[in-house]
KEZA-275379 format. One record per residue (C-alpha): residue in three letters; x, y, z. Coordinates in steps of 0.25 Angstrom, whole numbers, plus 5000, padded with zeros to 4 digits. Last residue first. Layout:
N
AlaXYZ/...
END
This chain:
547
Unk586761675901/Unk586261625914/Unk585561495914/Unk583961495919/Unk583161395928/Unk584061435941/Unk584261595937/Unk582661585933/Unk582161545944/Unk581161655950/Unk580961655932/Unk580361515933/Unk579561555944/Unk578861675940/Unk578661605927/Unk577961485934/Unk577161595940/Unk576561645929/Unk576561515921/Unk575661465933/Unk574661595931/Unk574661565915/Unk574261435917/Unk572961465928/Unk572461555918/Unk572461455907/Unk571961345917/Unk572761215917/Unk571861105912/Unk572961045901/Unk574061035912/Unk574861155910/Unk576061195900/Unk576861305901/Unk577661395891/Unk578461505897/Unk579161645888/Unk580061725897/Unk580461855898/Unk579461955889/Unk578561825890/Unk578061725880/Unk576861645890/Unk576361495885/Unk575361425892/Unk575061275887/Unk573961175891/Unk574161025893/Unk573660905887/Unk572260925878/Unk572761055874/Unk572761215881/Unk573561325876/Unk573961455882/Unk574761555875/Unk575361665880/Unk576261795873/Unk575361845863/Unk575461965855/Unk574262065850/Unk573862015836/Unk574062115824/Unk574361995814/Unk575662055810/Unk575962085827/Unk575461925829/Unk576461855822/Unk577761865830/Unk577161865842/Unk575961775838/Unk576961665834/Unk577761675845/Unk576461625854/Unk576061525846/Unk577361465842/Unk577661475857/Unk576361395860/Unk576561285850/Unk577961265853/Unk577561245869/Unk576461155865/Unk577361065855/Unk578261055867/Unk577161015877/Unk576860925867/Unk578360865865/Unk578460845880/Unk577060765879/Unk577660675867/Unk578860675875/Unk578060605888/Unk578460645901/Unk577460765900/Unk576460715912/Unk577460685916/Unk578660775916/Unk579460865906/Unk580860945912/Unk580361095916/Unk580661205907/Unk581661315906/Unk581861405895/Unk583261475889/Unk583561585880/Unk583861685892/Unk583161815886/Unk582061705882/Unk581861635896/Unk580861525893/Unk579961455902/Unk579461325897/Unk578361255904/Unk577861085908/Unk576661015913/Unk576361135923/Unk575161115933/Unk575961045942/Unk575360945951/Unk575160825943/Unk576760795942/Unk577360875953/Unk577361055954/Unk577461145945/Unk576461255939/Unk577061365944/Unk576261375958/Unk576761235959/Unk578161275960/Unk579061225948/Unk580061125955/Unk579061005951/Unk579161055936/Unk580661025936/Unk581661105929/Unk582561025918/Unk583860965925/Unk583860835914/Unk582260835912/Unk581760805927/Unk582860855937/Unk583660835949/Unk584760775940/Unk585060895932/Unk585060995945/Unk585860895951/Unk586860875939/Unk586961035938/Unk587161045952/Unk588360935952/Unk589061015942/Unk588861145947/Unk589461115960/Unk590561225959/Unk591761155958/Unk591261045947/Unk590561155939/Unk592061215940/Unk592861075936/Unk591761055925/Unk592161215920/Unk593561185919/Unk593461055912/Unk592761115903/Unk593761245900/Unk594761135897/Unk593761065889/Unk593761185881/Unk595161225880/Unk595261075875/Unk594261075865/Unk594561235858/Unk595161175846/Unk593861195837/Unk593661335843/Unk592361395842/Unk591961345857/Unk590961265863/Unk590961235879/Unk589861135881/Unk589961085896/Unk588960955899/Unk588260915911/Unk587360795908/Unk586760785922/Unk587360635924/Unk588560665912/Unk589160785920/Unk590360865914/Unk589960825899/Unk590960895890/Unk590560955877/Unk591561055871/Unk590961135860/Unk591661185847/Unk590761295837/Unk590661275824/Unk590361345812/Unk589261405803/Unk587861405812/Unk588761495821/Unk587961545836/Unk586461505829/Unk587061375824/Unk588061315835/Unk588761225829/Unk589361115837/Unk590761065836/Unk591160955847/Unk592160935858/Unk591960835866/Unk592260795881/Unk591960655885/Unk590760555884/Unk589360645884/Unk589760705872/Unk589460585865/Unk587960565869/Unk587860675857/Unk586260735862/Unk586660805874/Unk587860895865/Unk587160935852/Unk585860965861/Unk586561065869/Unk587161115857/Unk585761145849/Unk585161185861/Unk586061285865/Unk586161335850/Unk584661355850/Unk584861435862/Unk585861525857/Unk587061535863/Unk587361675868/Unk588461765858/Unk588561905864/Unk588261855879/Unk589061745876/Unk588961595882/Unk589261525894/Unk587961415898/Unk587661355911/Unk586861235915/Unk585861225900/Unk585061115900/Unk585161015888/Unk585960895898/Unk586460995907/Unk587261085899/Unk588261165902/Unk588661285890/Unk589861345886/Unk590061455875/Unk590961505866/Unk592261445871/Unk593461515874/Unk593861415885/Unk594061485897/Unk592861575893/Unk591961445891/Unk592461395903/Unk592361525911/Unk590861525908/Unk590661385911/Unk591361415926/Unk590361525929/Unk589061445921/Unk589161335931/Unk589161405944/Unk588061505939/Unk587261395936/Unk587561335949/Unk587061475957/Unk585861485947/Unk585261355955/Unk585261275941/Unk583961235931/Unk584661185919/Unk584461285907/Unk583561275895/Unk583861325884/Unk583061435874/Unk582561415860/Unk581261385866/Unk580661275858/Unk582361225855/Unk582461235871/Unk581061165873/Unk581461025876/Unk580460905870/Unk580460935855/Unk581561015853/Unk582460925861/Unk581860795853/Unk582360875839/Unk583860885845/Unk583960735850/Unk583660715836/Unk584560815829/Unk585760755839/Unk585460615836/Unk585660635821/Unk586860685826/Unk587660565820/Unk588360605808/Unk587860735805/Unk589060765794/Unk588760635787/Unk587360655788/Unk587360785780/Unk587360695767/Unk587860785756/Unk586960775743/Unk587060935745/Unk588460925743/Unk589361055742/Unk588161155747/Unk587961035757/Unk589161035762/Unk589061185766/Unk587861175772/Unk588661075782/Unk589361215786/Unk588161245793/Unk588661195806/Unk588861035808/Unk588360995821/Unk587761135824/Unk587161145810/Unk586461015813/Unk585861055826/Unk585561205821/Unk584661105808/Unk583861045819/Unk583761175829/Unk583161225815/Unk582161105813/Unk581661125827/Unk581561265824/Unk580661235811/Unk579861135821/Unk579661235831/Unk579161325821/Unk578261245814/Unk577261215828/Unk577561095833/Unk576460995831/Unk577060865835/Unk576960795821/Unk578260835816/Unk578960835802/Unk580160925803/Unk581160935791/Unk582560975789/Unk583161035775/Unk584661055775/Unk585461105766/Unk585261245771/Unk584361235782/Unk582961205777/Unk581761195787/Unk580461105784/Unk579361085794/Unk578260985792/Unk577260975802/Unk576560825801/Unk575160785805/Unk574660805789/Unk575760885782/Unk575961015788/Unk577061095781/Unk578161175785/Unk579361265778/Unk579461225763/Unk580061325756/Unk579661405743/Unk580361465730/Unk579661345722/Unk581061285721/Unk581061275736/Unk579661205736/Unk580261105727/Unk581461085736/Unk580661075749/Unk579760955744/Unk581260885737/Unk581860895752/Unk580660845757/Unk580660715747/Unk581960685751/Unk581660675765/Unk580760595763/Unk581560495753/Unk582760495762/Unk582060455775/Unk582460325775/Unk583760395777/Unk583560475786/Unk583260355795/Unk582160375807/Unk581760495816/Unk582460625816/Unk582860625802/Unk584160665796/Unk585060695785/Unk584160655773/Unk584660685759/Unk583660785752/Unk584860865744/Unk584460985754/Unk584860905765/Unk583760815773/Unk583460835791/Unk582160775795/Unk581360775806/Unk580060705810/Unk578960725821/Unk577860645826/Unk578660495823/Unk577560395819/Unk578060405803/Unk579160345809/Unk578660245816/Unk577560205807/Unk578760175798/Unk578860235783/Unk579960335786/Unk580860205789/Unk581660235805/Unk580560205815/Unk580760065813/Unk579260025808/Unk579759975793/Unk578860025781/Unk579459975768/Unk580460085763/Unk579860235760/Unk579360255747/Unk577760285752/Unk578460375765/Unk579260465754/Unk577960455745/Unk576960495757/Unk577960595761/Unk578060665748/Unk576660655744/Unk576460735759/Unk577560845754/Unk576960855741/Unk575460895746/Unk576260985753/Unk576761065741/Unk575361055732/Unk574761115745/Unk575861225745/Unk575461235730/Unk574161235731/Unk574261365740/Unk575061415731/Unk574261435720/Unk573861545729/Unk574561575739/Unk575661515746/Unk576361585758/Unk577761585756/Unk578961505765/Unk578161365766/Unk577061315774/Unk576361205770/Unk575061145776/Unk574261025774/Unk572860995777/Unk572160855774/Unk571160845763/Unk571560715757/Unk572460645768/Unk573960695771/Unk574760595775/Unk576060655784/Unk576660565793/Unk576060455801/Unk575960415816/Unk574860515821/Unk574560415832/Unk575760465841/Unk575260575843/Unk575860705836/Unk575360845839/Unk574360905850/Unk574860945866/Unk574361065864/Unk573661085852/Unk574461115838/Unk574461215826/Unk573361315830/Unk572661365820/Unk572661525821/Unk571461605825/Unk571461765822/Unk571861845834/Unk571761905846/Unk571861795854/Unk572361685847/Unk571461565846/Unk572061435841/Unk571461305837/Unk571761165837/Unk570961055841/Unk570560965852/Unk570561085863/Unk571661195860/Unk571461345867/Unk572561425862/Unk572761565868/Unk573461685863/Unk573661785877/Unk574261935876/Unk573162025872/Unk571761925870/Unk572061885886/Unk571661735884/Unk572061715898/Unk570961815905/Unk571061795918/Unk569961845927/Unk569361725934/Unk570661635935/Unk571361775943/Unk572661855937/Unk573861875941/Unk574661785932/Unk573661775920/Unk574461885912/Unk575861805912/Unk576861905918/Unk577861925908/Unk577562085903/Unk577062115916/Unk575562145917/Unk575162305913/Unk574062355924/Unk572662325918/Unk572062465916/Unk571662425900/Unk571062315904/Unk570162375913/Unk570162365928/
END
């Protein structure tokens, strides 16, 4: 049969399902972009011109590259800013990254006498740390730093506030640079100018939306009317109205580097017979109606139970994250009932909201979050709570939830020993799947199993995070790219590094990234996807919250 007699494949059926080993045809020049990585880095798209490719799977910091930024005669440094330089130009972006590595080197050479604590700039051990954070106002006064003492740091952070202050006044915005091993991002939010400075090898994008999720944290502790102060007085020091939520970014910028809600912009929900969930989301529904309250969510631990929301106003999945991560990482909460603020930046960016934490079941961290507009409305709400527990309570939800959290790996995360074999699961050494993501767009939320051996370690869990950044970027890129470039569209992506291999599939209804053991066949990969999705979607009432 010809190609053009083929029958028409169904628009999420991956292409390889059906077919045999001696007739697949993976790197299908109409619908496949395939990177073949083997020491270095390179790219081949198909139907296209080559493009560098900015990582290898499972490539980025080790821990030998201990040092920050030191460019050496002859060595390549980029900047990226807001206009494309030509021209004299062209020296001048050098002329401004050339500034920017005589800037560190002077802020490191003034630093205090070298000290080893892992708090003084000038230690091995800070310099040793793959990826760096900062938070400064506008007036270059530090306000945080994800590791060490902002205020050590004061000359630094100085320094990069005076960088992005020159260029402002040449009409131009510093948005990245590379700078010897270092990615430099740069976003500015009002009075606020935060920094990322990794080593990881994320793709600029994820580090920019790390960056935002940062800023939404902050504007959901404090809203935007913080901007406001610093119109008044921009020598204000924002750490006085922070007070003690440094822990809060932190525990923030480790989510986005080990859980892929923030990669995603989805949540993940905790795997439940539908009956129980139902049984959950009935009372939770009536409690947040009984109350008045805007929405009500029940978390375990960061996995969604049940969530009440609007229809006309849903909760965005970036709110989700940046709520549930407000609640799990105050270890006050945890002691009685409270009744916080909270922000919400994409539902109101400019006041508060009121949410009523309560923690039903410490052991399986079982928490109510009712959240309301009304500053007066505790008591109505704890009423509503106490409600809702009595009803969990009645209907056994309480203990399935704790059961279901306690049964397994990751806090209640799905287990890759309960995927079938077929699919790719199985026991440690048997399965053929090292990890995946399945994503639910019309849903907003994903489901992935909890990390193993051999991914037990956190700088494996960051490279299979890294690799699942990397292949979206690639694959989003081209969609949005590739129509001006007269490219037909992509929707997989197979990569192959020295640890583990990487299929990723965007789907009209689902989106699934999967990594094999570095062996795995192409072909062979894109069957198992096949019918880990069919799988996956057989369970979806279980894996999946209704909204």
């Amino acid at each position: 049969m010809s190609e053009g007699t083929q029958p028409a494949r169904p628009a999420d059926e991956l292409e390889l399902d059906t077919r045999t080993d001696s007739d697949a045809d993976f790197a299908s020049p109409r619908s496949f972009l395939t990177l073949d990585k083997s020491g270095g880095a390179s790219e081949r798209t198909v139907g296209g011109a080559a493009s560098p490719s900015s990582s290898g799977l499972g490539s980025g910091y080790r821990s030998g590259e201990d040092s920050l930024p030191d460019a050496q005669p002859g060595s390549a440094h980029s900047l990226e800013s807001n206009r494309q330089p030509t021209g004299d130009a062209d020296a001048a972006s050098r002329g401004q990254t050339e500034m920017l590595r005589r800037a560190l080197s002077n802020a490191e050479a003034s630093s205090s006498p070298r000290s080893e604590d892992g708090r003084d700039p000038s230690s091995r051990s800070w310099r040793a740390q793959p990826k760096h954070v900062f938070i400064l106002s506008s007036a270059g006064k530090p306000i945080f730093t994800r590791h060490g003492d902002e205020n050590a740091l004061a000359g630094l952070m100085a320094v990069a506030q005076a960088l992005v202050s020159f260029l402002k006044d040449r009409g131009d915005q510093l948005i990245s640079a590379r700078a010897g091993k270092h990615q430099l991002v740069v976003l500015e939010r009002g009075p606020l100018l935060l920094v990322a400075a990794s080593m990881l090898g994320e793709p600029i994008q994820v580090l920019s939306l790390h960056l935002e999720l940062l800023h939404g944290q902050i504007v959901s502790i404090l809203t935007r009317a913080f901007e406001r102060r610093f119109q008044r007085d921009p020598g204000f020091d924002a750490r006085t109205l922070l007070g003690g939520t440094s822990s809060v970014l932190k525990a923030l910028l480790h989510t986005c580097e080990t859980d892929p809600s923030s990669l995603m912009q989805a949540f993940a929900a905790l795997p439940l017979p539908a009956a129980i969930r139902h049984a959950a989301l009935v009372p939770l529904h009536a409690a947040v109606k009984a109350a008045g309250a805007v929405f009500g969510v029940l978390l375990a631990g960061n996995l969604v139970v049940a969530l009440a929301q609007s229809r006309a106003n849903p909760l965005h999945p970036l709110d989700l994250l940046l709520l549930t991560n407000f609640v799990t990482a105050n270890g006050s909460f945890r002691q009685s009932e409270s009744f916080s603020p909270v922000c919400l930046p994409r539902f109101n960016s400019s006041g508060f909201l009121h949410a009523y934490i309560n923690y039903i079941h410490e052991d399986a961290d079982l928490c109510m979050v009712l959240l309301a507009a009304q500053p007066d409305a505790f008591f109505r709400l704890s009423e509503a709570g106490q409600q809702l527990t009595a009803e969990l309570q009645a209907a056994g939800a309480i203990q399935a939830v704790c059961e279901a959290a306690a049964g397994q790996e990751g806090g209640g995360r799905l287990r890759l020993q309960s995927v079938p074999a077929s699919a790719g699961g199985g026991e440690f050494g048997q399965a053929s799947l090292l990890h995946f993501v399945y994503k639910y767009p019309s849903r907003s939320q994903f489901v992935s199993p909890a990390f193993h051996a051999p991914l037990d370690n956190p700088s494996d869990q960051q490279s299979i995070m890294q690799a699942y950044s990397h292949a979206q970027a690639i694959l989003f890129r081209h969609a949005e790219d590739g129509p001006q470039l007269g490219l037909p569209p992509h929707r997989t992506c197979f990569e192959r590094g020295s640890k583990c291999c990487l299929l990723a599939y965007v789907g009209a209804e689902y989106e699934i990234y999967a990594a094999f053991h570095c062996l795995m066949d192409k072909a062979a990969a894109a069957r198992t996807c096949h019918r880990l999705c069919v799988w996956l979607k057989s369970r979806q009432n279980d894996l999946f919250a209704a909204i």
